[in-house]
C-alpha positions in Angstrom: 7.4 -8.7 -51.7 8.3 -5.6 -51.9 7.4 -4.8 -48.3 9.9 -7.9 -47.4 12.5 -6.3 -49.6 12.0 -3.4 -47.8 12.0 -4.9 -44.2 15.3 -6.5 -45.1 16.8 -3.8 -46.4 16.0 -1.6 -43.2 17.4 -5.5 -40.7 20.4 -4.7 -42.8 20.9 -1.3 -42.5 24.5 -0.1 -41.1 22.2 2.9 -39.5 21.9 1.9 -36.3 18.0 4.0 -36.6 17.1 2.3 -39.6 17.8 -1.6 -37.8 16.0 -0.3 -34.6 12.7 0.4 -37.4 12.9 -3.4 -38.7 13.2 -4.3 -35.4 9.9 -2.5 -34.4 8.6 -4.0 -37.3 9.4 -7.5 -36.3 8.0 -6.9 -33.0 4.7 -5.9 -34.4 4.5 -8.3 -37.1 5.0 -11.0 -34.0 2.4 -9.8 -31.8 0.1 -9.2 -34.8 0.7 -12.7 -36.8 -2.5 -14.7 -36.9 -1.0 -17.0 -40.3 0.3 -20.6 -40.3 2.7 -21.6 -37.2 6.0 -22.0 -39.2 5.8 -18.3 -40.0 5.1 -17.3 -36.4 8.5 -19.5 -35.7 10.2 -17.2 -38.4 9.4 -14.2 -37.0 10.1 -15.2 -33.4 14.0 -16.0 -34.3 14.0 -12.7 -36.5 13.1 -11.2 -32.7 16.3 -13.2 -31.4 18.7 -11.6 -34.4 17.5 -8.2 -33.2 18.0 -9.4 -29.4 21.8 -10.0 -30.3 22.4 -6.2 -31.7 25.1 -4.2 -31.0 23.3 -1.4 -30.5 21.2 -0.3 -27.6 19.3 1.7 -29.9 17.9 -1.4 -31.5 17.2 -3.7 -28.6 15.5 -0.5 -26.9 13.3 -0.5 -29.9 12.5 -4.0 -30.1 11.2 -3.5 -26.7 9.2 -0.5 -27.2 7.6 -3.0 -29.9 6.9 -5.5 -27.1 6.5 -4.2 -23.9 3.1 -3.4 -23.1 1.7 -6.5 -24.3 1.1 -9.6 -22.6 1.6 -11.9 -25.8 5.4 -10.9 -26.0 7.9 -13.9 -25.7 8.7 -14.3 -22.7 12.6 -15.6 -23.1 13.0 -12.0 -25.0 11.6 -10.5 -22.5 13.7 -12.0 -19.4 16.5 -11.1 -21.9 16.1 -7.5 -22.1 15.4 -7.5 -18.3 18.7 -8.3 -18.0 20.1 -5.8 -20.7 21.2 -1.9 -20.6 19.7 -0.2 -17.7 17.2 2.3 -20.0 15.7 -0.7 -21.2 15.7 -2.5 -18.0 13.6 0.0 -16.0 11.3 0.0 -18.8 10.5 -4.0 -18.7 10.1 -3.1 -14.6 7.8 -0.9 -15.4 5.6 -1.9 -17.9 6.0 -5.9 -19.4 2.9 -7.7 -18.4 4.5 -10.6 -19.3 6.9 -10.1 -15.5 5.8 -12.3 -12.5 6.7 -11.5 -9.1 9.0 -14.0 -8.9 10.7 -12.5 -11.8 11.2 -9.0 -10.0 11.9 -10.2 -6.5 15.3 -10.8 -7.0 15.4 -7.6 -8.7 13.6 -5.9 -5.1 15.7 -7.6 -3.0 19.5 -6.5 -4.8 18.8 -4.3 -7.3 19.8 -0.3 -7.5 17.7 2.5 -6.4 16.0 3.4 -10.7 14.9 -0.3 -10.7 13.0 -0.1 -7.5 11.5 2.9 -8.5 10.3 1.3 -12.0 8.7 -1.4 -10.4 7.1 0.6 -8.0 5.7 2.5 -10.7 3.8 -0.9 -12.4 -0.1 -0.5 -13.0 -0.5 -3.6 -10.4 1.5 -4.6 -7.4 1.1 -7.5 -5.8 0.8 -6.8 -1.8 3.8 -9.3 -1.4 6.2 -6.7 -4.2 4.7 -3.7 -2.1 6.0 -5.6 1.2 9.0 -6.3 -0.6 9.8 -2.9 -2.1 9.1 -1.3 1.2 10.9 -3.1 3.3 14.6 -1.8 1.1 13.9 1.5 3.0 13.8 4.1 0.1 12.4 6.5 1.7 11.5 8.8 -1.3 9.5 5.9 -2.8 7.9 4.4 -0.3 5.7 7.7 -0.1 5.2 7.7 -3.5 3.7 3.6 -3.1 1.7 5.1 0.0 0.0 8.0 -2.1 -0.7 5.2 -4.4 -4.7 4.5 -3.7 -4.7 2.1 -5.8 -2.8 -0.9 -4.4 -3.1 -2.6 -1.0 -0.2 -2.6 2.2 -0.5 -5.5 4.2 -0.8 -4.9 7.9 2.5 -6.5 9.1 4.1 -3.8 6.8 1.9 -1.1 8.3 3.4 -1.8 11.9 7.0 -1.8 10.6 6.9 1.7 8.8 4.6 3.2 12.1 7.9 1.9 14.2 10.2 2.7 11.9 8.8 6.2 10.8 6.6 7.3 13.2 8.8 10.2 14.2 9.0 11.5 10.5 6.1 13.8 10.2 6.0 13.5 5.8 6.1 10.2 6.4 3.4 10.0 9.4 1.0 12.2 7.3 1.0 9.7 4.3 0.1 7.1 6.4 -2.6 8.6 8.2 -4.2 9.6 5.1 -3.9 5.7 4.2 -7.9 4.5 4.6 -6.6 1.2 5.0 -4.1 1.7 8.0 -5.2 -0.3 10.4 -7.0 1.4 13.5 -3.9 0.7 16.1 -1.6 1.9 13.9 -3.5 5.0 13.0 -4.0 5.3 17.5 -0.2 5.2 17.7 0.5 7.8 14.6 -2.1 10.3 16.4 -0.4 9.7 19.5 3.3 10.4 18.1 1.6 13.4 16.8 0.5 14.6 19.9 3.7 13.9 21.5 5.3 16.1 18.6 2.9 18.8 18.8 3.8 19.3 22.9 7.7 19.2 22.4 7.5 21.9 19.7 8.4 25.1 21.1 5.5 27.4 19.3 3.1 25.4 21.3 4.8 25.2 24.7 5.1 29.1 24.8 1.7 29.5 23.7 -0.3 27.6 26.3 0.4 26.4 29.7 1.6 23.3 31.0 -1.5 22.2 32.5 -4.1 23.0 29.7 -1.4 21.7 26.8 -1.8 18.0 29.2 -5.6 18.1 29.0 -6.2 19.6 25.5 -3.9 16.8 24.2 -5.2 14.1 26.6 -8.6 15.2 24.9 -7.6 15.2 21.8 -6.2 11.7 22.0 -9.4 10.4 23.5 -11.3 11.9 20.6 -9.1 9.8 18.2 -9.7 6.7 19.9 -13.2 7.3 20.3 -13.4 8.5 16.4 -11.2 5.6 14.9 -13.4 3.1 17.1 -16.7 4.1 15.7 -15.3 3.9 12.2 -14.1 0.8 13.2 -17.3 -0.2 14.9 -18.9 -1.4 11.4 -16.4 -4.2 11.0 -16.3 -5.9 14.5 -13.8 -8.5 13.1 -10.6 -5.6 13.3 -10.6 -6.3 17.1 -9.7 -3.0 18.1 -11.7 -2.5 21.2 -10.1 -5.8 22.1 -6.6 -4.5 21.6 -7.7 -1.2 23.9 -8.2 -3.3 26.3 -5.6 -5.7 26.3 -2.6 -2.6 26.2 -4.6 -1.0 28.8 -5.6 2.2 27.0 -9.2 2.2 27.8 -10.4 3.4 30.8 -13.7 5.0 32.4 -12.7 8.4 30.9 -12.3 7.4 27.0 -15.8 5.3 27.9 -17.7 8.9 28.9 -16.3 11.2 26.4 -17.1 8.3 23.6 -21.0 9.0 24.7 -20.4 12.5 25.1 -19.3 13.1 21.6 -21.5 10.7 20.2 -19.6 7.9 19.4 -22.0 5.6 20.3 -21.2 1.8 18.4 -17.3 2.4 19.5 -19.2 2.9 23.7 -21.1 -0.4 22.4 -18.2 -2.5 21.0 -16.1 -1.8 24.1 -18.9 -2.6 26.6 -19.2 -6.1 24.5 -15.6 -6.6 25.1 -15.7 -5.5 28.9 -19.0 -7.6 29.7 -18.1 -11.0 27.0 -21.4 -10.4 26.0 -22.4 -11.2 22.1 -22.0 -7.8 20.5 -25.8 -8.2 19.2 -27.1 -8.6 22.6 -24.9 -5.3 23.7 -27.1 -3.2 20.7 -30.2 -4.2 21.8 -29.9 -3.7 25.7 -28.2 -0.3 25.1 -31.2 1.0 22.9 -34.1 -1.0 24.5 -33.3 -2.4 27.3 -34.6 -1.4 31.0 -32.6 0.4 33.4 -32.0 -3.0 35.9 -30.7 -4.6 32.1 -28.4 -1.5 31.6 -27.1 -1.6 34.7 -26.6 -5.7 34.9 -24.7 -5.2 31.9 -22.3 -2.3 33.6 -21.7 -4.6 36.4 -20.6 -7.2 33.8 -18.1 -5.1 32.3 -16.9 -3.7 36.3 -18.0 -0.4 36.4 -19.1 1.0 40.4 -22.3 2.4 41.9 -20.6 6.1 40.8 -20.2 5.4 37.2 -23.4 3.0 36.6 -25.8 5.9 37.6 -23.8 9.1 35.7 
């Protein structure tokens, strides 16, 4: 009783501090309760009474009591969503009890703090990460892309390489993204590339000629290098999309052997021949010369570059 008394007198308080501690109280006492049902309903309206404070001070601390846990009522909850902005950002950011179809409208109008606060949420769904992405805060999005721990969707990839391939911050978080997809990476090295030659410390430094086949290199080793990573999950279709854009040619094909990249050479010779990628393996690294060279006819290669 006396802890009541005490309780009350604190709910009563004209100290705005001393309210804000009852209603911490109450929030606790809530997410604690484990007594008979009519008492849980008693301390669930005494959350309401706090809800209706006049002071910010109270309603922030009645959501300090509730918002990390995923038992908190969830009409108090979508209530303080929509209060003072202070407590707002913090329900972004850390209520469990938030779906995304509680923060999309949120995403899709709200100001530049509440984007940040939900981009700062232990999980993001890839649809929110889509959604958060596509407002164009450019400050945040690097902060989601340095963020290991959620996933970018493809589609969403492909719109920030065209949107912010030229942006070199930006083109460096991306590339060191392990799940960018291999074309995207392919066009982010080629941007690169094409950056590197405009700059005017490089163009005064090398000629003309060598700065076209040190970067024409270069690129080659990138396709080659993302293919072979690429090479262990033949579903990603990359040697397929080489092929269809027209980007691989006899030369990408030699300096893949030459440096080694030997299941990218096999995957694109699969493509080239429509041969079952198995089959491909096994003639490379058993087969007889008249098989190797059968399978190089398939895939259109002349006398000159069958018998290099």
């Amino acid at each position: 009783m006396v802890e009541y008394n005490e309780f009350l007198w604190l709910a009563q308080s004209p100290d705005s501090e001393e309210r804000g501690q009852a209603a911490y109280m109450a929030a606790s006492a809530y997410l604690n309760h484990h007594g008979p049902a009519d008492e849980h309903a008693a301390l669930y309206a005494v959350l309401f009474r706090f809800l209706e404070d006049p002071s910010v001070k109270v309603r922030a601390a009645l959501a300090y009591g509730l918002l990390h846990s995923a038992e908190a009522p969830r009409p108090i909850i979508m209530a303080l969503l929509h209060d003072s902005g202070v407590i707002a950002r913090a329900v972004l950011q850390y209520s469990p009890v938030l779906i995304d179809a509680d923060m999309m409208p949120v995403v899709r109008r709200g100001e530049a703090d509440l984007l940040i606060a939900i981009s700062q949420r232990q999980k993001l769904s890839l649809r929110l990460v889509d959604a958060l992405i596509g407002r164009e805060h450019r400050q945040m999005t690097l902060k989601l892309l340095a963020r290991v721990d959620i996933s970018i969707g493809a589609a969403c990839f492909d719109r920030l390489v065209a949107a912010y391939g030229a942006d070199a911050q930006m083109r460096g978080a991306l590339l060191r993204r392990q799940d960018l997809p291999a074309g995207a990476r392919l066009l982010l090295v080629q941007q690169a590339m094409e950056a590197m030659c405009g700059a005017r410390i490089v163009k005064g430094a090398v000629a003309p000629e060598r700065l076209n086949r040190l970067l024409r290199d270069s690129v080659d080793t990138a396709i080659s290098e993302i293919g072979e990573r690429e090479a262990i999950n033949p579903g990603t279709g990359y040697a397929a999309e080489l092929i269809a854009s027209d980007r691989l040619n006899m030369r990408v094909l030699l300096h893949a052997m030459v440096t080694g990249h030997v299941m990218f050479f096999a995957n694109c010779v699969a493509e080239l021949s429509q041969s079952p990628r198995d089959k491909v393996f096994s003639v490379l690294e058993a087969g007889s010369r008249a098989a190797i060279n059968a399978l190089l006819v398939r895939c259109g290669m002349g006398p000159a570059m069958r018998t290099r």
